[in-house]
C-alpha positions in Angstrom: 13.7 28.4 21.3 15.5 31.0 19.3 12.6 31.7 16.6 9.2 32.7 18.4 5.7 32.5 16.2 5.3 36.4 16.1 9.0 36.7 14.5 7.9 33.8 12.0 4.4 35.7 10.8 6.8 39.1 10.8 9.2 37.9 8.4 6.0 35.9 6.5 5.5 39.2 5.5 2.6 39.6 3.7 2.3 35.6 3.2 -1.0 33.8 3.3 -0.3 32.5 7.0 -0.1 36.0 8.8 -3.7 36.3 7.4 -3.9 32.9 8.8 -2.3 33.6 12.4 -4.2 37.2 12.8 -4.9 38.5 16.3 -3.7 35.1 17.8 0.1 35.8 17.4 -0.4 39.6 18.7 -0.6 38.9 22.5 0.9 35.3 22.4 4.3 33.7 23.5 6.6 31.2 21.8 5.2 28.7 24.4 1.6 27.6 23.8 -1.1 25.6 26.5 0.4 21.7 26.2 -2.6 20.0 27.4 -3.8 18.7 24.1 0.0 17.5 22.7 0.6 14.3 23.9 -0.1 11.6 20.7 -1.2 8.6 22.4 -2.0 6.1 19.0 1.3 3.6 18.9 1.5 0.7 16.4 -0.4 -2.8 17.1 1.1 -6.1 16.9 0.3 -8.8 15.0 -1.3 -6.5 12.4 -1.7 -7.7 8.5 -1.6 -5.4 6.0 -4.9 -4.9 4.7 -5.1 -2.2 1.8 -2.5 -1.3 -0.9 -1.5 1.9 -3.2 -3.2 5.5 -1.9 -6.5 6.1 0.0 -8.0 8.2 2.0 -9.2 7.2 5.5 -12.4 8.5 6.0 -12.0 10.7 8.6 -13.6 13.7 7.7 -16.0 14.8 4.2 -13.5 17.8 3.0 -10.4 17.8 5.1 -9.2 14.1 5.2 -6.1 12.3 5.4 -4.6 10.0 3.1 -2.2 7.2 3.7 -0.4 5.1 0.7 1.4 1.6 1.4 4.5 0.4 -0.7 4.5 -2.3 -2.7 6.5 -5.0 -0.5 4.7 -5.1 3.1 5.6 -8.8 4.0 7.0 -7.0 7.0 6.4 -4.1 9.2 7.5 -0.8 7.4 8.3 2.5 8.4 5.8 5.3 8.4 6.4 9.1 7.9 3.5 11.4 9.1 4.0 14.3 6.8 2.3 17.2 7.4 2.0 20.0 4.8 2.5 23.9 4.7 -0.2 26.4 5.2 -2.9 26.8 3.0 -2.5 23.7 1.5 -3.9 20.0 2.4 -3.0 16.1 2.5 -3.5 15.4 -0.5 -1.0 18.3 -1.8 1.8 16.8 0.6 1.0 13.5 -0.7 1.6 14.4 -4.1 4.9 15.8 -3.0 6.1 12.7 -1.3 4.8 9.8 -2.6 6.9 8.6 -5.2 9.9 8.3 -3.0 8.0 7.0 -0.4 7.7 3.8 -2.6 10.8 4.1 -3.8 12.1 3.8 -0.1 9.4 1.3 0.8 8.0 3.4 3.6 4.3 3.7 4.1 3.4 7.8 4.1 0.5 9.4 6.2 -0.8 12.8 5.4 -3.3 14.3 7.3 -5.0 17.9 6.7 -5.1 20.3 9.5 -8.8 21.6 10.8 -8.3 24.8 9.7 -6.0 26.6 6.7 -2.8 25.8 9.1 -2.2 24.1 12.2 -3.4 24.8 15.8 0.1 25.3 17.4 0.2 28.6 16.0 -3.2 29.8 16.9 -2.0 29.7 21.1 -2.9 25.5 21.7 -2.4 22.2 20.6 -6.0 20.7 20.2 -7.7 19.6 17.3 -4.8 19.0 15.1 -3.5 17.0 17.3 -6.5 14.8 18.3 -7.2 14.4 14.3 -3.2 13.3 14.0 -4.1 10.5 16.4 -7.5 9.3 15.0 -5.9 9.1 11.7 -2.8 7.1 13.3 -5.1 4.7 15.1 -6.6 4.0 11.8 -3.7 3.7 10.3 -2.2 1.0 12.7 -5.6 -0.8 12.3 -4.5 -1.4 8.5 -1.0 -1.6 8.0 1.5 -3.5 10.4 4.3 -0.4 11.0 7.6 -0.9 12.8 7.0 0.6 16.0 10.7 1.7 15.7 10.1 3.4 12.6 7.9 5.9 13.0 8.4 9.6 12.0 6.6 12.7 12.2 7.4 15.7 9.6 6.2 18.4 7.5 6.9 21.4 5.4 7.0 24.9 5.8 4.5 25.3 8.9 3.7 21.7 8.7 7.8 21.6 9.5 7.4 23.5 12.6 4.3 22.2 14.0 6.1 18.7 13.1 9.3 19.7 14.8 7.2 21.1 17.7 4.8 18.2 18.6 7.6 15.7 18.1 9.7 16.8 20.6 6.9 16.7 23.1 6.1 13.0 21.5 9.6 11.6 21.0 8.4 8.3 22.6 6.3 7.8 19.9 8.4 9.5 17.2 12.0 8.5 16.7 12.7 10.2 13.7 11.6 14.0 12.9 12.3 15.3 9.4 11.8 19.3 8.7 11.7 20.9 5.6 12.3 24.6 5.9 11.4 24.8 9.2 10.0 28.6 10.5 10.1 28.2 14.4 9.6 25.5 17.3 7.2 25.8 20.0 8.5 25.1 23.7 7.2 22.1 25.5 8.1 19.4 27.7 10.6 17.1 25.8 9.6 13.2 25.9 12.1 11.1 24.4 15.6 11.9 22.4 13.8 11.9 18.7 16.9 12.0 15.5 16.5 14.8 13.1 16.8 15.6 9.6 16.3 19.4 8.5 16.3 21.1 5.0 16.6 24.8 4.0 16.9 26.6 0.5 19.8 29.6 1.5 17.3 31.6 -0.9 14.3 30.9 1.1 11.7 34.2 0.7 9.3 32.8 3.1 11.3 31.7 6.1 15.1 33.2 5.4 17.5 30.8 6.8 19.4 33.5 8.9 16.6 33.4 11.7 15.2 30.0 10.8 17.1 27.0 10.3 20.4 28.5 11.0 19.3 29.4 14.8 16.7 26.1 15.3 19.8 23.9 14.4 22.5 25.1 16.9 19.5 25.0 19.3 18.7 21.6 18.9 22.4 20.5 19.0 22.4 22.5 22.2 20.0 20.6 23.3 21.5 17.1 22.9 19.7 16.2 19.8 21.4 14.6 16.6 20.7 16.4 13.3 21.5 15.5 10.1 21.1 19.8 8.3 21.8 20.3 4.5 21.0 23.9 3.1 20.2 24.0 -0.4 20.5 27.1 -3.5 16.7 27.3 -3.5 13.8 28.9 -2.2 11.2 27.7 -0.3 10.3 24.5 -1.2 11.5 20.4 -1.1 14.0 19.5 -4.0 14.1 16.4 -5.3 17.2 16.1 -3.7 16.6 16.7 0.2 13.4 14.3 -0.4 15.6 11.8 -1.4 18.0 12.2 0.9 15.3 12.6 3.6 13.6 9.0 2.8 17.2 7.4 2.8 18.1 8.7 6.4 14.9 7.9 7.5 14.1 4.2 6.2 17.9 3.0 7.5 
């Protein structure tokens, strides 16, 4: 892909997640050991909705995940797996997300990554990934999802590790929405996942110029169907791509 992880913590500058990445990124490709990507958890039929409003799953003491059900679930729904930018948590991408969630009557999952960011840009997909599917399983255990309708995004690095592992998992993900995307990580492709990417043209963290504006021709390249709006912001999701995010993804 045209954005590798070392030009993403170079133009981070002297952001929080090059402290995150450290000496990982110095000796490291764009492409990281596959082994651990593969997201095996799918949706269950015959599955009643069991729990309503926001809660967290249980998974772990501190770095949890928490899923929240809209209000009509006298049918499947759609889920998006969001997964949120470095140094933050679930719960902060939750609060991001939720109230158009409802609005769009999608169920929303947000998980927290092991560490301060995810494992893709440490050199392997592991942990994260392993924790993404516990909390999945879980999730299909309570709430009866449209196996049709499930999508797997983030922000910020949550965007790229998003982008990244849903490529690799498009079988299980047909939808990918990525807001302000920094890089993607080569893998084996499984599936021909949609796409829906966001990008403020006054991004600080991630300038669109070697970001978004190289990932998408990429990805058309590629075969893939995105949907790309650029935004006068900076790094961050407007009311307005959320919106417009929720209604491409819950048609």
């Amino acid at each position: 892909m045209p954005f590798t992880r070392r030009q993403f913590a170079a133009l981070a500058g002297v952001s929080v997640l090059s402290i995150v990445a450290g000496r990982s990124l110095r000796a490291r490709s764009s492409s990281v050991e596959q082994k651990g990507a593969r997201i095996r958890a799918r949706p269950r039929a015959n599955v009643r909705t069991s729990i309503e409003g926001s809660r967290s799953l249980g998974l772990d003491p501190v770095r949890d995940a928490v899923l929240q059900v809209p209000p009509d679930v006298s049918k499947p729904v759609p889920l998006l797996i969001a997964l949120h930018g470095a140094t933050q948590s679930g719960s902060w991408m939750h609060g991001v997300l939720s109230k158009y969630a409802d609005t769009a009557g999608v169920a929303l999952l947000t998980p927290t990554s092991r560490e301060m960011t995810w494992d893709g840009i440490h050199g392997s997909f592991d942990v994260d990934v392993a924790f993404i599917d516990r909390a999945l399983e879980r999730t299909y255990q309570l709430v009866s999802v449209d196996p049709a309708r499930v999508v797997l995004g983030g922000f910020s690095d949550g965007a790229s590790y998003g982008l990244s592992l849903g490529l690799m998992n498009g079988d299980a993900f047909h939808k990918l929405v990525a807001f302000s995307p920094g890089f993607i990580v080569d893998g084996p492709a499984a599936g021909k996942p949609e796409i829906f990417i966001s990008h403020g043209t006054a991004d600080q963290i991630l300038p669109i110029d070697q970001c978004s504006r190289r990932i998408v021709p990429a990805l058309r390249a590629r075969g893939y169907t995105v949907e790309y709006r650029e935004f006068d912001g900076p790094h961050t999701v407007p009311d307005t791509m959320a919106k417009e995010a929720f209604t491409w993804l819950a048609k």
